[in-house]
ZAMARGU-4260 file (C-alpha; in steps of 0.2 Angstrom, whole numbers, plus 5000, padded with zeros to 4 digits):
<rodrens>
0) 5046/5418/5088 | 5064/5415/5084 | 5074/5400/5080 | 5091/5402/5085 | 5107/5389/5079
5) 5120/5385/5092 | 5133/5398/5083 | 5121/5413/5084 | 5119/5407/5103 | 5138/5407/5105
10) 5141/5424/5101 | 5129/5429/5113 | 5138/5421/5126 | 5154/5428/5120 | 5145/5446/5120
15) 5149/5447/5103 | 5144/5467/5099 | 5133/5465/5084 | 5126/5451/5090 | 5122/5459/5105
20) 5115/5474/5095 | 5106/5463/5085 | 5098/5456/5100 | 5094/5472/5108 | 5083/5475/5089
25) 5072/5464/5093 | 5063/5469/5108 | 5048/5457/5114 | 5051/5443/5100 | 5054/5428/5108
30) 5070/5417/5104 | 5070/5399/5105 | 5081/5386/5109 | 5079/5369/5101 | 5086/5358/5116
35) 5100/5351/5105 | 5108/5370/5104 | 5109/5370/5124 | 5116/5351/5125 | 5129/5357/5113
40) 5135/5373/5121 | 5134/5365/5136 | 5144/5350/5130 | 5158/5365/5124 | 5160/5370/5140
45) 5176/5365/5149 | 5171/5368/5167 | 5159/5368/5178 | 5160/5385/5182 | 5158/5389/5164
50) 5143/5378/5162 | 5133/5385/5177 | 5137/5402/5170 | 5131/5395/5151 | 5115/5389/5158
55) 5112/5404/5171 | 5112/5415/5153 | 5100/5404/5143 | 5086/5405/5158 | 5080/5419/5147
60) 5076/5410/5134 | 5063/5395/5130 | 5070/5378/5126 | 5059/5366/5116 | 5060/5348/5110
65) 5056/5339/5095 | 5039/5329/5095 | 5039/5313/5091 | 5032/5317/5073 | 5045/5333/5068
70) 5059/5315/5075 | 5051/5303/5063 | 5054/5316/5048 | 5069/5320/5055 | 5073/5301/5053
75) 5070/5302/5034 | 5078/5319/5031 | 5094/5313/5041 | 5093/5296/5030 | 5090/5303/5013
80) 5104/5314/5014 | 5117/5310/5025 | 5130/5302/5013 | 5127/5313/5000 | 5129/5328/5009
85) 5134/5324/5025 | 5120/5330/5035 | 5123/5327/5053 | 5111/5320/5066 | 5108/5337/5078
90) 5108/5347/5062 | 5094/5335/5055 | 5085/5337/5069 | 5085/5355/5071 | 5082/5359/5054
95) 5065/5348/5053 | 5062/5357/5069 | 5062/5375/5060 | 5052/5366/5046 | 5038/5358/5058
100) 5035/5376/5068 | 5036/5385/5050 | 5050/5395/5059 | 5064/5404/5047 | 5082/5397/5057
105) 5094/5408/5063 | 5110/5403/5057 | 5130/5406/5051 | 5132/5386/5049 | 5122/5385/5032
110) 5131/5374/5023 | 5126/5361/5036 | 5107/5362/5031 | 5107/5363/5014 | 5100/5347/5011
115) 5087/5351/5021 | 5074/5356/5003 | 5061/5369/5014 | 5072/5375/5029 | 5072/5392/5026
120) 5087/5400/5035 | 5096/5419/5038 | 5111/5427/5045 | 5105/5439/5059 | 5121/5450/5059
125) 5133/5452/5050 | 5150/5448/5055 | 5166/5456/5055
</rodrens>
């Protein structure tokens, strides 16, 4: 399984050629989709034409939500480190997630995790 960050996801979209190549590398690994990367490229949409084609695109891939627990310590991350590092809500969130399903998250935003002490993340691709 592979946790995927909203920016990886929009290159995707964009048909981005190493991301795509980078996708094609991975053959039966399944990616998922926290459900706050889909409300965010959904919310960066800026019709509705271009929404329905965003979530047409992401019915390959499996969505998942927080438990109540992986929100709890999401709670605690977001509160011990927000002012000192400007962690924001979504991120907190989807960085605990990564930590809860021991998942490594795939991502080119890292500075907005690094507060988050056992997240582990990686850049899938490189880009140009």
């Amino acid at each position: 399984m592979i946790l995927v960050d909203t920016d990886v996801m929009i290159d995707l979209l964009r048909q981005y050629a190493p991301a795509l190549q980078w996708l094609d590398s991975l053959g039966d690994a399944e990616i998922i989709l926290p459900g706050f990367v889909v409300m965010e490229l959904i919310q960066g949409c800026k019709s509705k034409a271009e929404q329905e084609k965003v979530e047409s695109n992401l019915e390959a891939y499996s969505i998942t939500w927080p438990t109540s627990e992986i929100c709890d310590q999401s709670l605690q991350v977001f509160a011990d480190h927000h002012l000192s590092h400007g962690l924001g809500i979504i991120d907190a969130l989807i960085g605990q997630m990564a930590v809860a399903m021991g998942l490594e998250l795939l991502t080119f935003n890292q500075k907005h995790y690094t507060a988050i002490s056992k997240l582990k993340m990686r850049q899938p691709y490189d880009r140009k």
